[in-house]
Structures are given as C-alpha cells and as structure tokens.
C-alpha positions as CSV (number, residue, x, y, z in Angstrom):
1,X,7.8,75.1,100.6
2,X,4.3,75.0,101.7
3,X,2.8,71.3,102.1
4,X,-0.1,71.5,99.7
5,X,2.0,71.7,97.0
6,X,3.3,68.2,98.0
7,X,0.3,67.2,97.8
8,X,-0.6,68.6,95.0
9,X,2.2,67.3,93.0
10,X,1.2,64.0,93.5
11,X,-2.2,64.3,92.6
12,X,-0.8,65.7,89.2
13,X,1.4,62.7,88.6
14,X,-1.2,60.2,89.1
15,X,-3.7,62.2,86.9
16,X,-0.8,62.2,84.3
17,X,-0.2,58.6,84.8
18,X,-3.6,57.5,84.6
19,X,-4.6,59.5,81.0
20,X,-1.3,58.1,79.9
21,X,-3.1,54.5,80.6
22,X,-6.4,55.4,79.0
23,X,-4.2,56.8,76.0
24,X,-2.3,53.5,75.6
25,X,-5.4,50.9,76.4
26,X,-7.2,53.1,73.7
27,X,-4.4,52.6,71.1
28,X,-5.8,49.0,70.2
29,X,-4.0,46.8,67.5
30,X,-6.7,46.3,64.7
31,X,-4.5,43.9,62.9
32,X,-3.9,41.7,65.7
33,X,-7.2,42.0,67.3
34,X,-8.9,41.2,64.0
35,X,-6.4,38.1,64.0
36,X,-7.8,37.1,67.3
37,X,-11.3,37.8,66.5
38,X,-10.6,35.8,63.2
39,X,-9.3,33.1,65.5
40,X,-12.1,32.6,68.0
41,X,-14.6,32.3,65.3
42,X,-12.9,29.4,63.7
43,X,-12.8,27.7,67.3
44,X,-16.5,28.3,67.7
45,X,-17.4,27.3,64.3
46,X,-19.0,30.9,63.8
47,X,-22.1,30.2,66.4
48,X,-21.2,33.7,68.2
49,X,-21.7,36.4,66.3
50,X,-18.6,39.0,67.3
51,X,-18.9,42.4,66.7
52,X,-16.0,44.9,66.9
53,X,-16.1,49.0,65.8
54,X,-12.7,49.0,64.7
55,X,-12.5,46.8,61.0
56,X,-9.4,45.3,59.3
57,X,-10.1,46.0,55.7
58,X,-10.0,42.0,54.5
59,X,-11.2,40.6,57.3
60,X,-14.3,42.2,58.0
61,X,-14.8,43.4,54.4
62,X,-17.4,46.3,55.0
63,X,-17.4,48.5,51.2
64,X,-19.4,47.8,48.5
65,X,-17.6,46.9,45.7
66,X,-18.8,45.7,42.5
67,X,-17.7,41.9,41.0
68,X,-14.5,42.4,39.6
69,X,-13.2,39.5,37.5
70,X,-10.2,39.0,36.2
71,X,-8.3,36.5,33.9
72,X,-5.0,35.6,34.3
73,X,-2.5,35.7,31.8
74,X,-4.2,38.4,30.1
75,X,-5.6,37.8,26.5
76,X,-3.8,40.4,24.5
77,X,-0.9,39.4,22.6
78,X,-0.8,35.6,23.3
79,X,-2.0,33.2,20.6
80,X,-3.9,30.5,22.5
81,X,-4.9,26.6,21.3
82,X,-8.3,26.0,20.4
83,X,-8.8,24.4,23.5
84,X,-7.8,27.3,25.5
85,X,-9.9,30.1,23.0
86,X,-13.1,27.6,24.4
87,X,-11.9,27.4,27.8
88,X,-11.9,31.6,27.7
89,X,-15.4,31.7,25.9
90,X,-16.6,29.9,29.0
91,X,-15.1,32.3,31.3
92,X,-16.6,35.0,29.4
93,X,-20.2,33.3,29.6
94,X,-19.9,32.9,33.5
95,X,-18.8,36.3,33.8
96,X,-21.7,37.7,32.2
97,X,-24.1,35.5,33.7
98,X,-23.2,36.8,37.4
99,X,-23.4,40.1,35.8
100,X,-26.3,39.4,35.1
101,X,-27.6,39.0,38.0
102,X,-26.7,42.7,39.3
103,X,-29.1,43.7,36.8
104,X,-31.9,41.6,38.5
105,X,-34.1,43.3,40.9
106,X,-34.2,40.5,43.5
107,X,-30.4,39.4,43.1
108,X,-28.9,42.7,42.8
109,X,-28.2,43.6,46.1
110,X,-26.5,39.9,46.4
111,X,-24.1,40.7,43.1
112,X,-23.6,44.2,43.5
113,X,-22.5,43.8,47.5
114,X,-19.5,40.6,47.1
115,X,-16.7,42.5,47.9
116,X,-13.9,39.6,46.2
117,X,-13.0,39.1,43.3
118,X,-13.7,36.0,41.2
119,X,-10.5,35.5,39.3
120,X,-10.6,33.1,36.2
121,X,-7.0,31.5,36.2
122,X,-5.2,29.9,32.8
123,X,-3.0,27.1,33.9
124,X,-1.7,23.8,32.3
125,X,-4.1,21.9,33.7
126,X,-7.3,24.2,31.8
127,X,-9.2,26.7,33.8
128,X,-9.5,28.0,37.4
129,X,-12.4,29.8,38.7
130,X,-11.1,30.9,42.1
131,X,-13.9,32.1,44.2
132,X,-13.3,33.6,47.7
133,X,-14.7,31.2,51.0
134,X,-16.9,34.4,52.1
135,X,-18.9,34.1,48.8
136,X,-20.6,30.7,49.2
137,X,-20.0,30.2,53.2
138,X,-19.5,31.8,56.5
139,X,-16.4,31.0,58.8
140,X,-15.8,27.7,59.6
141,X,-19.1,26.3,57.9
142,X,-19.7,24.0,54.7
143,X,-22.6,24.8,54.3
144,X,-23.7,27.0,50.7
145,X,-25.3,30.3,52.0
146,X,-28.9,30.3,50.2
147,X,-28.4,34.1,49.2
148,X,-25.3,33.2,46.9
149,X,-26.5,30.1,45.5
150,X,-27.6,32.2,41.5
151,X,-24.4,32.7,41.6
152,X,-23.8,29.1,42.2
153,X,-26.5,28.4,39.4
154,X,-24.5,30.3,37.2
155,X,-22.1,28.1,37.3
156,X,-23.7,25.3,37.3
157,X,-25.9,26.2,33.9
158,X,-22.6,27.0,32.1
159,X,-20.5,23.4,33.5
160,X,-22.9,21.3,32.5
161,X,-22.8,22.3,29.1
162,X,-19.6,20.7,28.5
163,X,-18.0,18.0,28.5
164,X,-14.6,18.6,30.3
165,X,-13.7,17.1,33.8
166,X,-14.6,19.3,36.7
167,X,-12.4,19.3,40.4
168,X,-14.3,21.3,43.1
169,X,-11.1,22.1,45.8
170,X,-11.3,23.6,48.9
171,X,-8.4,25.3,50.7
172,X,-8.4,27.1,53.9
173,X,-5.7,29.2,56.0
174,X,-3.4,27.9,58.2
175,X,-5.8,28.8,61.6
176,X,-6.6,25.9,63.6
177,X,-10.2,25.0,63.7
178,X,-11.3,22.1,65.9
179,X,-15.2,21.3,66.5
180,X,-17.7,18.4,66.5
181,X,-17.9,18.2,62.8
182,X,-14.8,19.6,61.6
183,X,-11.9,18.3,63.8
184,X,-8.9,20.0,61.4
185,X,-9.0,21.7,58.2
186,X,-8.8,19.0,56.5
187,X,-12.3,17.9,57.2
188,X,-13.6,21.6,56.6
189,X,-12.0,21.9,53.1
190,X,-13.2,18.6,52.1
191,X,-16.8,19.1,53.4
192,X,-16.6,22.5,51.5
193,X,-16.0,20.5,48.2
194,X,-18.2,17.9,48.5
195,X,-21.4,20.1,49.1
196,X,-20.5,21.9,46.3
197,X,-20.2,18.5,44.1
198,X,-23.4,17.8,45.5
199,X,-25.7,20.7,45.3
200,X,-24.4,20.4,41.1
201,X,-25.8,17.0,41.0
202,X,-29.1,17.9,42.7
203,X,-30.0,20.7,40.8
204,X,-28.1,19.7,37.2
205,X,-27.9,17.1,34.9
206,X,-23.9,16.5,35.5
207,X,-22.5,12.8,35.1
208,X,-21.3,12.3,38.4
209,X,-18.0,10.8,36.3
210,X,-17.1,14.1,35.9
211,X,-17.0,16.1,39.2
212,X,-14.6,14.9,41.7
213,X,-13.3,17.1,44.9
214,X,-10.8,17.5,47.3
215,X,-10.0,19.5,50.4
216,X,-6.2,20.8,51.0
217,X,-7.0,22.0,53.8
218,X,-3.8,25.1,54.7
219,X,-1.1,23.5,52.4
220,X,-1.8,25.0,49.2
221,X,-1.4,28.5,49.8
222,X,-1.9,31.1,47.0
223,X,0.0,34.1,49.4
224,X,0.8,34.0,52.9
225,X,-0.6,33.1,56.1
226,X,0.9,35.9,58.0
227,X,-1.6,38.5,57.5
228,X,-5.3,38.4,57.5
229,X,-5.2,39.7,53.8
230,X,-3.4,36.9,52.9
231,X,-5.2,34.1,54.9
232,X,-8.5,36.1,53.3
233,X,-7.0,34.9,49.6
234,X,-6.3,31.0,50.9
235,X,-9.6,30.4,52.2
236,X,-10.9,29.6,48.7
237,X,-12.9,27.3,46.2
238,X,-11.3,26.6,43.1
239,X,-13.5,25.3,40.4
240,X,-10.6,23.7,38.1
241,X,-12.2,22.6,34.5
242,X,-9.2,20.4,33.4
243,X,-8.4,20.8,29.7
244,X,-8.7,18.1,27.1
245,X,-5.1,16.9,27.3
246,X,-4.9,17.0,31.2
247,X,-8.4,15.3,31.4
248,X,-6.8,12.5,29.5
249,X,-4.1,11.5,32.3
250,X,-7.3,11.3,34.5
251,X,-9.0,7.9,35.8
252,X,-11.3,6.6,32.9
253,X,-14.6,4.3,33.7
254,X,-14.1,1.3,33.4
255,X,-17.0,-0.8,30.7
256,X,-19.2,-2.9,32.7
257,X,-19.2,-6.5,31.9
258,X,-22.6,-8.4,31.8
259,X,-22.6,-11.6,33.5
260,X,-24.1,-14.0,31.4
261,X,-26.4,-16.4,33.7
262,X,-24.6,-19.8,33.7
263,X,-27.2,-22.7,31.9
C-alpha cells in the first residue's frame, strides 16, 4: 500500500468530520433560540435591540395581518339578557372604531400592520376585551407606545360613555424579569395597568370611581407557558367591563359627611 494514501485517508476523514460540524452548528433550534432571545430581552428590560435572521412565528411576529376580532361565545343561536345585548353593542362600536382607523391615511399603516387579535370575551362577570402586550408596549416596558395610542382612544371614547365598572389587568408569562424598576412580574403587570388607568383619566372624562387595576403578574394563564406561542397569548391586557349584577358585589363610595363647625 503506497503511503500517500495514508495520508490521504486522513485528510478525507477530517474534511468529513469538519462539514459534518458546520452541518450540525448550522441546524440551529429556532424555537429554543427564540426562547432565549425572548429571555434576555426581559432581563435587559428591552434596552438592546436583538436581531436574529431566523423568526419563530409568535415571537417575532413579522406578516401583516389585518385586526381580526372575535367574540366569544359566538352570537348565533343564544338568547342573551338585555344587559348582555348592550354589553355586545359596545363590542361592536369598538370594533368598528379600530376599523376605522385602517381607513385613515395617517393611522392605517398602525391598524392594518397588528398582527393579534383583539378578542372580545363574554363571561359572568360582563365583558373582556383581551388585547395582546405587543399592541400597547414593547417587552418588559409599561410604557403605552405613542403609535398605538388611537387605538387606545378608541377605547377610551366608547368606556366613557357608560356607566359600568371598568378593571384594567395585566398578565404576563411565566419568564423571570428582574430590573431597576420592575424587580418581578408582579411589578411589570401592575405598572402596565396602572398607566393604562391613567392615560384614561388624562385624556377622558372617567370618574376615577370606576377604573380600578391590577397586575397578576404569570398566575393567570389563558394557555401554556411552555411554548413561545403560548407565553405570546399570557402576556396580555384585559379590559374587563363588569356587568350590572357583578358591578353590584363591588366596593360602593361611601357618602361624605359634613362636619358641622362646633358653636
């Protein structure tokens, strides 16, 4: 056997062995890289912007897609109470005002680009307008993106028409977050409610008597928190407009007394 082909079968192996470790460092895991991705942004509070070729659909929504609402049970064949026929017509008004705003020439690229959906949820308890985290802020922030806010004033215009009691909730999923201003998620949800509550009373003519919020931070899950498709449907605001029964197990203002000046 003549040396060089010693030689030259070794060469061969190592070239074999070193596409075979391009081929497999190449094979990245979207999911799980999008996870970490996910992951590092909450840590940082979102000051790094992180840019990856590779998407997971969810995570880094990237289509246009028009608003799609929904409302949940469906309408057809159920007879509803009068206070849930008004609770629908309200639903219907909101939806057509963010419609709306597709229309517009200087909003339409904000409306026509959201890539979640708003659902509009009937429960005991009245209405839900669940609204994903990505529409009013970025990762990890509480702070009401200025480019979403019509849709904000939407809401807004149509709430404080009536007269029902309105809970602003924030949930998030169940990755950590720790900075300066938002040690936990408990801090983040909250913070996410409370601007909410008080760009309403800046810009509307609400009795503060009837907005209250809370944060959940992870522990009210609407799906799970094992994929980033699921954690994308817990990060949420709900808007909950309590119905007239529930509204009447809720804390009522108490009549102030004058004091009368002793003589």
């Amino acid at each position: 056997m003549e040396r060089w082909l010693v030689s030259y079968a070794d060469f061969i192996t190592l070239l074999f062995a070193f596409f075979v470790t391009m081929y497999s460092v190449s094979r990245v895991d979207g999911k799980k890289m999008g996870s970490a991705v996910e992951s590092l942004q909450r840590a940082l509070g979102s000051v790094m912007p992180i840019q990856m070729t590779h998407k997971e659909p969810g995570v880094f929504p990237n289509q246009v897609v028009p608003i799609h609402f929904s409302l949940s049970p469906p309408i057809e064949g159920k007879a509803y109470t009068p206070d849930a026929r008004a609770l629908i017509k309200m639903a219907e008004e909101i939806k057509q005002g963010i419609e709306d705003l597709s229309k517009g020439k200087e909003t339409s690229k904000t409306a026509s680009t959201l890539s979640h959906q708003i659902k509009f949820i009937l429960e005991k308890r009245g209405l839900v307008i669940r609204i994903s985290e990505h529409i009013f802020f970025h990762s990890g922030e509480a702070t009401i993106r200025p480019e979403m806010e019509p849709i904000l004033n939407v809401l807004g215009q149509t709430l404080e028409k009536i007269p029902n009691h309105i809970r602003i909730e924030g949930h998030t999923d169940n990755i950590p977050i720790h900075t300066s201003r938002f040690p936990s998620n408990w801090e983040l949800s909250t913070a996410r409610a409370t601007t909410i509550i008080r760009y309403l009373l800046d810009h509307y003519q609400f009795d503060p008597d009837r907005l209250s919020a809370t944060g959940y931070a992870e522990f009210r899950p609407v799906d799970t928190n094992r994929t980033p498709e699921g954690r994308m449907q817990n990060r949420r605001v709900d808007f909950v407009i309590l119905s007239n029964k529930e509204m009447e197990s809720e804390p009522q203002k108490e009549p102030v007394q004058e004091q009368k000046n002793p003589i």
